[in-house]
N, C-alpha and C positions, 0 to 999 in steps of 0.2 A: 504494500500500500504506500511505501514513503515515494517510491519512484511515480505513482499516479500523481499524488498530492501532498506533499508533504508538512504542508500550512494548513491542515484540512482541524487539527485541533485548533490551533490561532485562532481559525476563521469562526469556528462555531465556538471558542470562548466568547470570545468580543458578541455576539449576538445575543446569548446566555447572562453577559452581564448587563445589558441591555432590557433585558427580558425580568430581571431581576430588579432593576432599578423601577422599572415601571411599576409592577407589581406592590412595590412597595411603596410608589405613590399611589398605586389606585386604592391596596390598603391600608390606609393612615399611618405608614410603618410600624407596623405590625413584622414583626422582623424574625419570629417565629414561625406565623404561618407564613412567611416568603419564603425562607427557609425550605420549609415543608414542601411546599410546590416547588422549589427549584430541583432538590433531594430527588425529587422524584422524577421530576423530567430528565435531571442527570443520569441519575440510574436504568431508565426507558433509552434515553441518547447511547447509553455506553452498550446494552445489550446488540441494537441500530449498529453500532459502529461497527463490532464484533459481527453481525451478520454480513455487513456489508466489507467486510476485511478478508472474508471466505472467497467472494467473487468479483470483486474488485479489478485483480489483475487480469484474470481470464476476460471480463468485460473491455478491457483498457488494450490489451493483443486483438481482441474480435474487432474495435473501430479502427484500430492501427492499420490491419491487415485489409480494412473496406477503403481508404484513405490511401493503401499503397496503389491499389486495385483502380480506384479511381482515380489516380494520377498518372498511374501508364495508361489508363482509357483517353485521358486528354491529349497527353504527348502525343499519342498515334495520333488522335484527330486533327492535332497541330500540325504533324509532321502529313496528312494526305494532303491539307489544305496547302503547306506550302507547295505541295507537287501538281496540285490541282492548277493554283495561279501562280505557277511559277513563271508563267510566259506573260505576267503583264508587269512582272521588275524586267 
């Protein structure tokens, strides 16, 4: 997974403490029950992570290999059209 993303914690800290702050203005800080609800979405996020840590990379090879695929598909189209009008350079 570090080779996919490897800011992928960073990135969903910073939204997390966001998410936290809020919470805690919407409940008059109450800083127990924010607490509570973040505990818990943490613990739901890290189960998330860990599923998504299983097939991550095989996902990451499957678009790699569609992306190689469709970049020799262009090149060739590139390469008739020059053949195609090469008589008007």
């Amino acid at each position: 997974m570090t080779e996919t993303n490897p800011n992928i914690l960073e990135e969903t800290k910073v939204g997390f403490f966001i998410l936290a702050g809020a919470l805690l203005v919407v409940f008059g800080g109450n800083y127990q029950f924010t607490a509570s609800i973040t505990m818990g979405l943490g613990i739901i996020g890290g189960l998330m992570w860990l599923l998504v840590a299983i097939w991550i990379q095989k996902d990451a090879n499957r678009v790699s290999e569609i992306l190689k695929q469709r970049g020799i598909e262009l090149n060739q189209k590139k390469e008739e059209k020059k053949k195609k009008y090469s008589f008007y350079l």
